[in-house]
N, C-alpha and C positions, 0 to 999 in steps of 0.2 A: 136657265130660267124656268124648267119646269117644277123645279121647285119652288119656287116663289108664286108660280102659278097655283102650285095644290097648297100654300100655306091662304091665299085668299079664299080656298073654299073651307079651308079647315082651322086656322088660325085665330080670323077675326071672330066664330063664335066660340071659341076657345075665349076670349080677352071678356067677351061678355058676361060669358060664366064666370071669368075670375071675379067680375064685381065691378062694380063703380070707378074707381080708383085707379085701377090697372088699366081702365079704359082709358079713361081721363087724362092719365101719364100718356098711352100710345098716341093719342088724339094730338096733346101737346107737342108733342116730339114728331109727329109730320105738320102741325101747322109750323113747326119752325124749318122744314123745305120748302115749304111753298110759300108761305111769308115769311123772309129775313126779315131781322131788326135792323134798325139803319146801323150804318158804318161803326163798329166797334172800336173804342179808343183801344191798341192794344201797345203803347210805347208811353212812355214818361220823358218830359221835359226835364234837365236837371238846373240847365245853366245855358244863357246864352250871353253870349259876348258881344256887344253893339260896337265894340271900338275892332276888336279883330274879323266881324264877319263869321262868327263860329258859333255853334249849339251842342250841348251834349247832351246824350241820349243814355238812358239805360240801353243798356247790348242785350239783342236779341241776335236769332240767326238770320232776321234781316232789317235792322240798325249797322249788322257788321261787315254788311255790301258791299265790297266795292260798286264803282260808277253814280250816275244820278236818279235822285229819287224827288219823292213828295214827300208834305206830311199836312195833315189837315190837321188844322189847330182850331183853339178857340180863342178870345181875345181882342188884341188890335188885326192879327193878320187870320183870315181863315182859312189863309194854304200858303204853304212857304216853298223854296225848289232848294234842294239837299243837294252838294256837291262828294268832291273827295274824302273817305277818311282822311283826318289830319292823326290819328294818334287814337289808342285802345290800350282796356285793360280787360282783367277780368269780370268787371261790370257795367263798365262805361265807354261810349265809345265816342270823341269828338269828331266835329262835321264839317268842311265849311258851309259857309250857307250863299246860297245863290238868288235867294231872292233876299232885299236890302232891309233892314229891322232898325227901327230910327232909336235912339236912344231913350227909355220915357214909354216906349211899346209894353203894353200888356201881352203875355205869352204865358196860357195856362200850362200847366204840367201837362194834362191828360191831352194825347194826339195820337191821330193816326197814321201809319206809313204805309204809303201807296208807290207802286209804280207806275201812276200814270202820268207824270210830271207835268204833261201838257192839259193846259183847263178851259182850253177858246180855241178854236180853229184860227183865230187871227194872231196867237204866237207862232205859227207854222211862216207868214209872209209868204202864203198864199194864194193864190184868188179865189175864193170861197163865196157860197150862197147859201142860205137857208129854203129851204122846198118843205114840201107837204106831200105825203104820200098817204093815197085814199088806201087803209088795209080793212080787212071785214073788222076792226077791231075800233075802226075811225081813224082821222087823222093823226099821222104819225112825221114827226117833227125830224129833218134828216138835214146834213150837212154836206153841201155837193162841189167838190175839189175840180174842176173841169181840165181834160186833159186833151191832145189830138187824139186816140186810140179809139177804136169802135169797140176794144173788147175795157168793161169797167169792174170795178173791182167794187163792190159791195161787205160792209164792214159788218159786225155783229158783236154786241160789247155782251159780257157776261153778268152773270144772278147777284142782283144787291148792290150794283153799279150803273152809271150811264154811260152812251158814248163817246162823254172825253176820255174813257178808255184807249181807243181805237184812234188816238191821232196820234201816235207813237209811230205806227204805219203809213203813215198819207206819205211823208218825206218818199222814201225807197218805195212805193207804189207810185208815186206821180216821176219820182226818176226816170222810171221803167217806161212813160208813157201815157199812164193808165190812168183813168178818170176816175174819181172815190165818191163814193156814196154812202155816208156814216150814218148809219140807221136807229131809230129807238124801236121798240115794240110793245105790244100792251103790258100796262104793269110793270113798268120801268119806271117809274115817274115823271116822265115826260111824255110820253105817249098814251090815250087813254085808257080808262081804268075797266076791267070785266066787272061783272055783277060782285064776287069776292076778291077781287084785287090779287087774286095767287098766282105766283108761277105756275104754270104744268111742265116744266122741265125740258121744252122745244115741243113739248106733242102740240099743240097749238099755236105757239109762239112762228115756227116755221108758217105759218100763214101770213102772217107781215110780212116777211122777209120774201115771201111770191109775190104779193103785194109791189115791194121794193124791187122785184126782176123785171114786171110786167110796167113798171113805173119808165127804167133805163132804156125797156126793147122801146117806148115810145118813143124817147125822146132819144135814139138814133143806136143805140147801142147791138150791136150783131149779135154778143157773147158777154158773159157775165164769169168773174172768179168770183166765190164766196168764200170770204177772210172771217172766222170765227173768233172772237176771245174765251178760254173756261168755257162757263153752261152757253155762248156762243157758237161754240165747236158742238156741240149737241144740237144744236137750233140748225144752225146752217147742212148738218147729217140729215138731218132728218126734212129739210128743203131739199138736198140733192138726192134723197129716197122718195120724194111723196109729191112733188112738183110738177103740176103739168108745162109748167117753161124745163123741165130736167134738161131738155134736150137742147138748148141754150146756157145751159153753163160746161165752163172749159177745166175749171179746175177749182182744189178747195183748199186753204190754205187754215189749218189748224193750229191756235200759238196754245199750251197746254191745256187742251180740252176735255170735255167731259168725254169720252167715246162709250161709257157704259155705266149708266145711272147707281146700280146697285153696287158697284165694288168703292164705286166714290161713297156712297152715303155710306157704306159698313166703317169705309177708312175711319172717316169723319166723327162718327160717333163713337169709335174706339179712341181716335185721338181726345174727345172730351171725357172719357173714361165712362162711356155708356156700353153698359154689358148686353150679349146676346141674351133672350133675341130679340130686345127691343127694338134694333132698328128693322130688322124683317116685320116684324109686326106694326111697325110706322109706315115702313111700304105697301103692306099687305091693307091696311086702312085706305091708302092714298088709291088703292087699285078697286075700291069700290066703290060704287057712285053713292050710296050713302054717308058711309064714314069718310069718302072723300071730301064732301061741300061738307062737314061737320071738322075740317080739319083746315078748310080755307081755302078747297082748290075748287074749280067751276065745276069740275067733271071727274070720273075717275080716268086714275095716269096709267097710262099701259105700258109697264115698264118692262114689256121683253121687246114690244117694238122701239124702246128706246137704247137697249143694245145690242151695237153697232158692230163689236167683234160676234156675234150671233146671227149680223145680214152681213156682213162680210162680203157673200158672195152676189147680193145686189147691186155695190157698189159698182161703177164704171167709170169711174173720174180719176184723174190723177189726182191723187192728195200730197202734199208736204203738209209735215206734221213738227212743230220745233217746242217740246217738251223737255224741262230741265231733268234730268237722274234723279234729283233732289227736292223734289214739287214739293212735297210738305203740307199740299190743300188736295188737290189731285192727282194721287198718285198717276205719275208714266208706263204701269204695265198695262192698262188696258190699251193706251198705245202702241205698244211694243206687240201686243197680239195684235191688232190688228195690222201692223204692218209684217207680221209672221204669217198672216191669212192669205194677205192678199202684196205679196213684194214688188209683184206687176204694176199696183198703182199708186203704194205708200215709198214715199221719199222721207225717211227720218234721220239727218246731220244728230251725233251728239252733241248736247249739250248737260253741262253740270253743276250745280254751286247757285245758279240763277234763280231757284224755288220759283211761285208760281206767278205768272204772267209779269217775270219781271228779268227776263231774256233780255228783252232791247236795252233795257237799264244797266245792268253787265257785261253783255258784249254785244255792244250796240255794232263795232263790225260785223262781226260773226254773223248774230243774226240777219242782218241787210244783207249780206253776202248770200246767205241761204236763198234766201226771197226772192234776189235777183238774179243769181245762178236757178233755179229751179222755175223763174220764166224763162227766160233764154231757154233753157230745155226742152219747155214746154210747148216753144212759138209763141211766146204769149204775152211779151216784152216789145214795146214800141220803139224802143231805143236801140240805136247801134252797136 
């Protein structure tokens, strides 16, 4: 990180001197970390079948999934639930489909495919309530699974999503025992908005989420696991680094997380073929309180305290971490360092082919399996 460090002393008037232009470009290219654009269509509709139950897709590397998925449409249906391959080629890959499409349905091409399948707390058929949780951010709007267990499991959905993320996990955390608390946080769009509406990438976001600790120790809770999704796993890090409840929580359960800011955004931006060193110089923006609020974020982001393989040796929790080989969004080495730093308290099962945060959806055994083998381990499982 010390390099990132001397490029904010030395970089951003570098970018000024280039001129207008070069700034402008940097500028834009970190307001697109700190404000995403909503949900990107990234799959095509080709054909769907109302008498067989079936849709096909243009094939991507994950259209070509096995297990079950989403897809957010537009049209008659604005989300449909994806089952089995039935049948692929080289371009196309047919589906069945699992949620029902009347004959006479409108179904645009352009959709999206999610792994969150579930979109209500009330398809789980569990006993559920909506709460309110007072965060310095304001009222933040949570969904509360009630279990016997005094120790509760608090949920944390990832950047550019909400917490129907997180109800993939209720099933095998309420198995276990354990009570869920499914949380939003500021600038989610369901939780209230900051003065710029931007991410800061967990450096403030982890204040709801104490918020959310200080919420459950009320209402009877001993001990707390915090369960991350993506930039969730960076949120919930940086609540077991900075929390004054720290010493009430028992463990952290990370599904492919962010653990190091800067090796995610270099991936990223090389995946969309943005060349060095513009995304260092997008961070290097984000890391001053000028160019910062000029870029959408409230504050500047302090991005060596946001990695997490560099406080290593802060942490004290036992983490399980269930990161596919194959993320595709978030690369799996920053996780793999960090459980090289520190073996004494990272638990990481492989897992591979499942790209990112869509683990449960592939091997939905497998994964459950990890979750509740590693409470058992832990003590930390209510159940027999």
């Amino acid at each position: 990180m010390k390099s990132l460090r001397h490029a904010v002393a030395l970089v951003v008037p570098a970018v000024i001197a280039l001129g207008g232009a070069m700034a402008l470009l940097v500028i834009g290219i970190a307001r697109k970390v700190v404000q995403p654009a909503a949900r990107p269509a990234d799959v095509e509709i080709l054909a769907v079948d109302t008498g067989a139950q079936t849709i096909e897709l243009a094939r991507t590397p994950d259209t070509e999934l096995p297990g079950r998925y989403g897809l957010f449409t537009t049209g008659t249906h604005g989300y449909v639930k994806l089952g089995a391959v039935l049948g692929a080629d080289a371009t196309t890959v047919r589906r069945k489909l699992l949620t029902q499409i009347e004959t006479g349905a409108r179904v645009d091409r352009s959709a999206a495919f999610s792994g969150w399948y579930y979109t209500s707390p009330s398809e789980l058929h569990l006993r559920w309530e909506n709460v309110l949780i007072g965060s310095p951010a304001g009222p933040c709007p949570a969904w509360f699974f009630p279990a016997e267990s005094s120790t509760w499991v608090i949920q944390v959905h990832g950047r550019g999503v909400t917490r129907a993320e997180c109800l993939r996990a209720v099933p095998v955390l309420h198995a276990a025992g354990l009570p869920n608390l499914v949380v939003s946080y500021r600038n989610d769009g369901e939780a209230p908005r900051s003065r710029s509406g931007g991410y800061a990438l967990g450096a403030l976001e982890w204040r709801d989420v104490d918020a959310a600790i200080s919420y459950a120790l009320r209402r009877g809770a001993e001990r707390v696991v915090l369960m991350g999704w993506s930039m969730g796993g960076a949120v919930v890090l940086q609540t077991a680094l900075n929390s004054g409840n720290r010493g009430r929580v028992a463990g952290l359960i990370l599904e492919s997380p962010v653990v190091d800011w800067p090796s995610v955004l270099r991936f990223q931006a090389k995946k969309a073929g943005m060349r060095a060193p513009l995304p260092d110089l997008a961070m290097s923006a984000l890391s001053v309180p000028l160019t910062a609020r000029l870029s959408g974020a409230d504050e500047a982001i302090p991005f060596d305290r946001l990695d997490v393989v560099a406080r290593a040796s802060e942490l004290e929790l036992p983490i399980l971490i269930l990161h596919s080989e194959d993320d595709g969004f978030v690369p799996a080495d920053a996780s793999h360092e960090l459980q090289r730093e520190r073996p004494d308290l990272v638990t990481m099962p492989r897992f591979s082919v499942a790209r990112h945060t869509k683990l449960w959806n592939y091997d939905q055994t497998g994964w459950s399996a990890a979750i509740t083998d590693w409470l058992r381990g832990q003590g930390l499982s209510a159940s027999a």
